[in-house]
NUNU-689087 format. One record per residue (C-alpha): residue in one letter; x, y, z; residue number from 1. Coordinates in steps of 0.05 Angstrom, whole numbers, plus 32768, in hexadecimal, padded with zeros to 4 digits. Layout:
// residues N
('a',(X,Y,Z),NUM)
...
This chain:
// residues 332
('x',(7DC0,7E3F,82E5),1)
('x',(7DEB,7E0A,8306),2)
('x',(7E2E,7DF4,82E1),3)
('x',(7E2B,7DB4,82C2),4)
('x',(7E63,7D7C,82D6),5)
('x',(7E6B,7D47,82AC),6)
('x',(7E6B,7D03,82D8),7)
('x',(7EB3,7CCF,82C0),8)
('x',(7EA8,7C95,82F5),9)
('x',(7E6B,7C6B,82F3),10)
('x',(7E40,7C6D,8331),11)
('x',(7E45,7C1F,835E),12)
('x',(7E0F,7BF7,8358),13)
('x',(7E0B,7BDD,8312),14)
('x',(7DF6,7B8E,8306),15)
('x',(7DEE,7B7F,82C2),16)
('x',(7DC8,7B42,82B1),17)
('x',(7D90,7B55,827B),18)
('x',(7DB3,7B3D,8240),19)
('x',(7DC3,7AF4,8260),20)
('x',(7D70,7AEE,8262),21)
('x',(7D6E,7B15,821A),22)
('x',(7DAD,7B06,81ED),23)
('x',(7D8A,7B0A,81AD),24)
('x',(7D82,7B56,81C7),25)
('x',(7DCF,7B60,81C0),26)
('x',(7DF2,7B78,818C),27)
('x',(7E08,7B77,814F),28)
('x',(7DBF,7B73,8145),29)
('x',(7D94,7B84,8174),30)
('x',(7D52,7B69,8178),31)
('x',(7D26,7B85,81A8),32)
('x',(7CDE,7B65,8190),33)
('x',(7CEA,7B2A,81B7),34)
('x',(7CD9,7B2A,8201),35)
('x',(7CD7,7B76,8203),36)
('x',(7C98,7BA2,8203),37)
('x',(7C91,7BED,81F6),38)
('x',(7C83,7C1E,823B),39)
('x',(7C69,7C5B,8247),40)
('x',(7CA8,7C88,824E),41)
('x',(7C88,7C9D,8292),42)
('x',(7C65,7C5C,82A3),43)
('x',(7CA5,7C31,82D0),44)
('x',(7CCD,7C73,82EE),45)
('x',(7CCF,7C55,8330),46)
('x',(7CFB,7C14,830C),47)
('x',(7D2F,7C48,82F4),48)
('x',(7D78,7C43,8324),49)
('x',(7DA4,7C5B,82F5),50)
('x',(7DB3,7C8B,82BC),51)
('x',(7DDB,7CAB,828A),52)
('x',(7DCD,7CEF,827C),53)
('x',(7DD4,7D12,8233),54)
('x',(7E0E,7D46,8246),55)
('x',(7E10,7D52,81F7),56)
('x',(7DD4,7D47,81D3),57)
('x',(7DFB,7D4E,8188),58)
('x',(7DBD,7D5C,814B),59)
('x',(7DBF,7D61,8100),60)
('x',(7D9D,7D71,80CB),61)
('x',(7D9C,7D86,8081),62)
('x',(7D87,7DCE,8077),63)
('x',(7D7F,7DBC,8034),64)
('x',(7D66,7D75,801F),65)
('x',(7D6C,7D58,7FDA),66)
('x',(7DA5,7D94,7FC5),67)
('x',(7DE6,7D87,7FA9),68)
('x',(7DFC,7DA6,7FE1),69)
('x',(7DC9,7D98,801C),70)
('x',(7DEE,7DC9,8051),71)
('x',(7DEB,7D8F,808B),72)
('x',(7DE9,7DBE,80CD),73)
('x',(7DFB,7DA6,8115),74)
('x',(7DDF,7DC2,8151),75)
('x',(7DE3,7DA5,819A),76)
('x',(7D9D,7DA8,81C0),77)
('x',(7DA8,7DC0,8209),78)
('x',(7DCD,7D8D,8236),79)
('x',(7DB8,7D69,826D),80)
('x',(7D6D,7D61,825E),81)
('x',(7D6D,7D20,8241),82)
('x',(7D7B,7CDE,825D),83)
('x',(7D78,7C99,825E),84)
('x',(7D5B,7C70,829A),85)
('x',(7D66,7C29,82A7),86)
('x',(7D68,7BF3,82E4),87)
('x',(7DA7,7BD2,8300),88)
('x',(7DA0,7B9A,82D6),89)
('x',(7D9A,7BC8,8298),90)
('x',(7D53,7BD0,8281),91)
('x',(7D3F,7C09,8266),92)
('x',(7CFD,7C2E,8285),93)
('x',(7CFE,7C74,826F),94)
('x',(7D21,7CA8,8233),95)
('x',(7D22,7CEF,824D),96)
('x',(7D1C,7D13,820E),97)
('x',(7D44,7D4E,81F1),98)
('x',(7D21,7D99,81E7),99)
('x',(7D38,7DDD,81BE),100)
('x',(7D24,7E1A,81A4),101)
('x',(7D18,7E3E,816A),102)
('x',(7D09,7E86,8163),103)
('x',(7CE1,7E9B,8130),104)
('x',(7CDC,7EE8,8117),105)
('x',(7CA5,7F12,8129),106)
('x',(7C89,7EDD,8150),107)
('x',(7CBE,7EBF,8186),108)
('x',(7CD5,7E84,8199),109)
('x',(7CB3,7E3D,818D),110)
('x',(7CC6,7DFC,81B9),111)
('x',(7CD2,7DB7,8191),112)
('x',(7CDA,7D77,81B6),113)
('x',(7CEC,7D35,81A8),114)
('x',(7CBD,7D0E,81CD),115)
('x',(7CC4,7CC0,81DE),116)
('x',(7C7B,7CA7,81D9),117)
('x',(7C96,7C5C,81EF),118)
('x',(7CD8,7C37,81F7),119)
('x',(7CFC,7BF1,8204),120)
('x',(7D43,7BE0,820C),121)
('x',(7D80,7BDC,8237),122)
('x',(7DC4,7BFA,824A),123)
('x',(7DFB,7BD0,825A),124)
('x',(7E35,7BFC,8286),125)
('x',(7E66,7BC5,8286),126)
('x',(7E6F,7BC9,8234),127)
('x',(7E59,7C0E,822C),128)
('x',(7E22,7BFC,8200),129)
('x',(7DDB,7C00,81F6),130)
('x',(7D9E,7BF2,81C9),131)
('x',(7D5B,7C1A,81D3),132)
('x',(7D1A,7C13,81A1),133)
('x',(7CF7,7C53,81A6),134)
('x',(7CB7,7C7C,8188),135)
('x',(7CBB,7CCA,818D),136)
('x',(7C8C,7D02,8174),137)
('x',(7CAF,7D43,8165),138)
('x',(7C7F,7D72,8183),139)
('x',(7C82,7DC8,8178),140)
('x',(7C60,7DFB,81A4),141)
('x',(7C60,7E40,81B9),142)
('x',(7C94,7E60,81EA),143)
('x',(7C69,7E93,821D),144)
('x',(7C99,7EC3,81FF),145)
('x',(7C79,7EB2,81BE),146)
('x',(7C2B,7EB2,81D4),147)
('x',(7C32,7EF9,81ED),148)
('x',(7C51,7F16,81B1),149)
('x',(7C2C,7F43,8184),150)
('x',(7C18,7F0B,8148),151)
('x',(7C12,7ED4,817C),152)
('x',(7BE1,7EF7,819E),153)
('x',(7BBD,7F00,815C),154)
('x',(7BC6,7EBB,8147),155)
('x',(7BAB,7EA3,8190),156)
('x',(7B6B,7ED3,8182),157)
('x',(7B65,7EB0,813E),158)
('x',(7B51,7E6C,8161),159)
('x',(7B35,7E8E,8194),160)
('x',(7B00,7EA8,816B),161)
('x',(7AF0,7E68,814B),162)
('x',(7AE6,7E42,8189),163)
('x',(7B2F,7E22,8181),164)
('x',(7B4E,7E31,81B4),165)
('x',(7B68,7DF3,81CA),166)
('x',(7B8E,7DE8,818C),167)
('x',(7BBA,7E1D,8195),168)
('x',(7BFF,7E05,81A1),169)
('x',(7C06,7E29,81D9),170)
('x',(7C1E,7DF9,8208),171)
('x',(7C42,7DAC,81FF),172)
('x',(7C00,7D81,8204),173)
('x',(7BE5,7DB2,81D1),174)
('x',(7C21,7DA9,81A1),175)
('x',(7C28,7DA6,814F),176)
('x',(7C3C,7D58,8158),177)
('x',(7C61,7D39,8118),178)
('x',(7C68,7CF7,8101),179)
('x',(7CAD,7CD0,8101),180)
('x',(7CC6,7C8A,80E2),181)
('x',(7D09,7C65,80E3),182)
('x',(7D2D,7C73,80A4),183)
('x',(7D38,7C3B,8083),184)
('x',(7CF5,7C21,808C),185)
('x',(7CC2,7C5E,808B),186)
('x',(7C88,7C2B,80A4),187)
('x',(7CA9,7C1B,80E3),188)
('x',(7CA4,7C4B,811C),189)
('x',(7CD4,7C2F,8142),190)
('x',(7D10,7C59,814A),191)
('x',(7D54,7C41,815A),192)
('x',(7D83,7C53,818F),193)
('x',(7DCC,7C31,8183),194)
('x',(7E15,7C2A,818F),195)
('x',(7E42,7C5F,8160),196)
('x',(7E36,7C9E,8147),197)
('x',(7E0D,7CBE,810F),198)
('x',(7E3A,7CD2,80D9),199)
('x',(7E68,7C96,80E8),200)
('x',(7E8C,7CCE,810A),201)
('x',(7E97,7CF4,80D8),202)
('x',(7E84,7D30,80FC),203)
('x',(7E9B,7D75,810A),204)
('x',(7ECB,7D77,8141),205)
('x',(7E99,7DA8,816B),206)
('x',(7E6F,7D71,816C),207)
('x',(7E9C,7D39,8188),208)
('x',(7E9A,7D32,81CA),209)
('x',(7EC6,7CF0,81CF),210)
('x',(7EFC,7D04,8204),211)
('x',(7EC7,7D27,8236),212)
('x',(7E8A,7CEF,822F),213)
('x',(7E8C,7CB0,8249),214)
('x',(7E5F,7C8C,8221),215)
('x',(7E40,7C9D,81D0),216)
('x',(7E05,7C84,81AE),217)
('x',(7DD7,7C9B,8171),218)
('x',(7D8F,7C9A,8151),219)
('x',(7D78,7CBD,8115),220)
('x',(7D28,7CCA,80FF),221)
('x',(7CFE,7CE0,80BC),222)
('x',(7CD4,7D13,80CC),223)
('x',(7C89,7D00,80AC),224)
('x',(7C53,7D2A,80A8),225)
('x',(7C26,7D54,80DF),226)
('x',(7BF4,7D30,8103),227)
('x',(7BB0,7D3E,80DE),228)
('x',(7B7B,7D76,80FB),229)
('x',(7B36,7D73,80F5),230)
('x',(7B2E,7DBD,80E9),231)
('x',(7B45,7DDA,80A2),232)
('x',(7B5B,7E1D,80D0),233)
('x',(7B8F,7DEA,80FD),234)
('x',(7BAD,7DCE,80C6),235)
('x',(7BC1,7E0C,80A3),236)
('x',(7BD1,7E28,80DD),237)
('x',(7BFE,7DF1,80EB),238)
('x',(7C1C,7DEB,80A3),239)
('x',(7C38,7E34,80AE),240)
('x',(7C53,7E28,80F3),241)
('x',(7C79,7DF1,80D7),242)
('x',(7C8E,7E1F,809D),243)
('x',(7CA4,7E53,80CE),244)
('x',(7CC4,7E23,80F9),245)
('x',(7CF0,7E02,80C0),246)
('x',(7D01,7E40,80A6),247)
('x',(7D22,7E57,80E2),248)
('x',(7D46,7E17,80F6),249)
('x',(7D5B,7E07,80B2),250)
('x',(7D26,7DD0,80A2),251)
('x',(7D37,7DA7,80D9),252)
('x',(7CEB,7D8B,80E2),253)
('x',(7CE2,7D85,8095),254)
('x',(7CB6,7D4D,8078),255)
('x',(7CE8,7D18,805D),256)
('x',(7D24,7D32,8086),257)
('x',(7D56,7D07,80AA),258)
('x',(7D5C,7D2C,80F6),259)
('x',(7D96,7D00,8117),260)
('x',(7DB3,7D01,8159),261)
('x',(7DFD,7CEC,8181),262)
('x',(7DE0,7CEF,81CC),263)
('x',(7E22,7CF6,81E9),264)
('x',(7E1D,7CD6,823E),265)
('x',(7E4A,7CE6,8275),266)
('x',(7E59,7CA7,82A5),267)
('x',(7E1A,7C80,82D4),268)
('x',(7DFC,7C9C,8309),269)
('x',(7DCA,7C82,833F),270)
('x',(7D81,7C9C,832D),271)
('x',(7D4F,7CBE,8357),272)
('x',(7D0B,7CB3,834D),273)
('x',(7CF9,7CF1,8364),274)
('x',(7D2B,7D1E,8341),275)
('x',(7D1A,7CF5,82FE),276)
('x',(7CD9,7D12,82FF),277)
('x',(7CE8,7D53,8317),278)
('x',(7D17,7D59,82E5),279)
('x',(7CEB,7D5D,82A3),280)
('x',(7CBB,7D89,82CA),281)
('x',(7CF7,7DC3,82EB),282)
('x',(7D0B,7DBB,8295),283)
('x',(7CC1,7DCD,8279),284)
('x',(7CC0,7E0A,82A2),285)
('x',(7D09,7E18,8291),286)
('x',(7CF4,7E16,8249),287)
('x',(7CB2,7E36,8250),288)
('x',(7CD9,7E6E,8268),289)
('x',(7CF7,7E99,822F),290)
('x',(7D1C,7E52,821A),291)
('x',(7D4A,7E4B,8259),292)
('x',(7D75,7E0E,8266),293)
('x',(7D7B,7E01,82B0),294)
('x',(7DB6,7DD6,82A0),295)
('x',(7DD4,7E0D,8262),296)
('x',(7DC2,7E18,8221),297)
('x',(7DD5,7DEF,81DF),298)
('x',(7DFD,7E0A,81A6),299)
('x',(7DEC,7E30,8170),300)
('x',(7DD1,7E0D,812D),301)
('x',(7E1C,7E07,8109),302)
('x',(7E2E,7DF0,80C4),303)
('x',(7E6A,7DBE,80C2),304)
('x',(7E9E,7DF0,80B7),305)
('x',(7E7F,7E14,80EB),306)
('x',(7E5C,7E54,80CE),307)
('x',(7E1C,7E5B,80F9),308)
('x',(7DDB,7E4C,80D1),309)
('x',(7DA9,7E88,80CA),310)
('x',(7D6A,7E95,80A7),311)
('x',(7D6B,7EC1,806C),312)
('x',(7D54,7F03,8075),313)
('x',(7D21,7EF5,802E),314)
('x',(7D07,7EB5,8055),315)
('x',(7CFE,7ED6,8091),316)
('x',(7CCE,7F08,8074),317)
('x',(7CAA,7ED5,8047),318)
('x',(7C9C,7EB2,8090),319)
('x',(7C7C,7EEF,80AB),320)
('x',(7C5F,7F0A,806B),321)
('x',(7C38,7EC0,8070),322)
('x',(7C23,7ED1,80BB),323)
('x',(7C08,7F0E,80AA),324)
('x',(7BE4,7EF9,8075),325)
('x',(7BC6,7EBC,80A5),326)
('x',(7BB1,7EEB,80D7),327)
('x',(7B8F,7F1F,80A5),328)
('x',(7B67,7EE4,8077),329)
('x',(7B49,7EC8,80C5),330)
('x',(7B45,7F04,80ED),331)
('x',(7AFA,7F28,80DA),332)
């Protein structure tokens, strides 16, 4: 595992320019309808120059939503693995998107991603600014670690056996996807990536990263509901992954919850089109492989005064009690 250095001087080369041709794209509000269509996160690579990578990739949640006391938890993602990708001008072609892990008794661990389906925007260096419309999926899959355990090998022979195999979240394009809106307008799937921080800063000081990063922005998303099955077997299938999933994170994927993000970046750096590319892929196998980081591993999920979050011991065993009882009403 290489050590990670933060980068403090911007790399030469930067131009500027896109908001001369789009000022009603500039802030204080933003509008990036006009003049600006949304591309395939993979679709203009080769435009890419520069970037900024996500050094601190900041989340939070509440563990329990609509409580007096919702127990908001913070937990950063593992660094390095997301980015954003832009020209020398400023335009923004590509989101690299963050990854984690959550282990789940008596199964292992499952993957969840925030994926960028599409995006549109720009990065200016010169104000340390930025404004980036985006759509994501959340998507949840099984670890290897996981598929060779003891249930998830009985879970596997469940769709299997009913000529499913190819729902089995075994692997990313095979994921449990979920839905997710902007949150003041649930409608809209457009999610917002913008100046400041989440919290108006408010945050715990583990969290702030403001005399190491050279550059802060946030976004926040409401999680909706799982994309629909066809098969009665999927769907419950994927109603108790979910389950099992938000009971071991604390409910961070939960219908109706706000999941929020300060992506903290270290300075500009030239881009290589090559490396770009590589990058996600030498990341999926990191992952893939008992959760690795290539680049080191996040934090643990922390409450504000930070006491680590953990699952009961009584939910835990409701989780696996609910396997169990999956595995025995399917398997003959």
């Amino acid at each position: 595992m290489k050590k990670l250095i933060p980068n403090h001087i911007p790399a030469k080369g930067w131009k500027g320019g896109f908001l001369k041709k789009h000022p009603e794209a500039n802030y204080p509000k933003p509008n990036l309808n006009h003049g600006l269509e949304f591309t395939g996160n993979l679709d203009n690579i080769g435009l890419i120059t520069r970037q900024q990578r996500v050094l601190w990739p900041e989340f939070t949640w509440e563990t329990e939503k609509g409580a007096k006391d919702p127990k908001r938890c913070f937990q950063m993602f593992a660094p390095d693995i997301s980015r954003m990708g832009y020209d020398d001008s400023g335009q923004s072609w590509s989101i690299i998107c963050p990854q984690q892990g959550t282990f789940i008794p008596g199964i292992g661990t499952l993957n969840v991603e925030v994926t960028v389906t599409g995006q549109k925007g720009w990065v200016d260096e010169s104000t340390k600014t930025q404004a980036i419309d985006l759509m994501v999926k959340p998507k949840i899959w099984f670890s290897p670690s996981a598929k060779e355990s003891a249930y998830g090998k009985l879970l596997w022979s469940i769709f299997e056996l009913n000529h499913l195999g190819f729902n089995f979240p075994s692997e990313k394009h095979k994921a449990i996807q979920l839905n997710t809106f902007r949150t003041d307008k649930e409608k809209t799937r457009t999610i917002s990536l913008r100046d400041g921080l989440f919290l108006g800063g408010n945050i715990p000081a583990f969290t702030d990263h403001s005399t190491e990063a050279w550059n802060h922005a946030n976004l926040e998303v409401e999680i909706g509901d799982i994309d629909a099955s066809q098969h009665d077997l999927v769907t419950e299938f994927n109603e108790l992954i979910m389950k099992a999933f938000n009971a071991g994170s604390g409910n961070m994927l939960q219908k109706g919850n706000i999941l929020a993000w300060n992506v903290w970046f270290d300075a500009p750096t030239k881009a290589n089109t090559k490396e770009w590319t590589n990058h996600a892929v030498v990341w999926r196998k990191s992952i893939d492989v008992d959760h690795c980081s290539p680049d080191g591993n996040g934090s643990i999920a922390r409450f504000a005064n930070g006491k680590p979050f953990s699952a009961t011991k009584e939910l835990e065993e409701e989780i696996l009690a609910d396997i169990i009882k999956f595995i025995k009403k399917h398997l003959p």
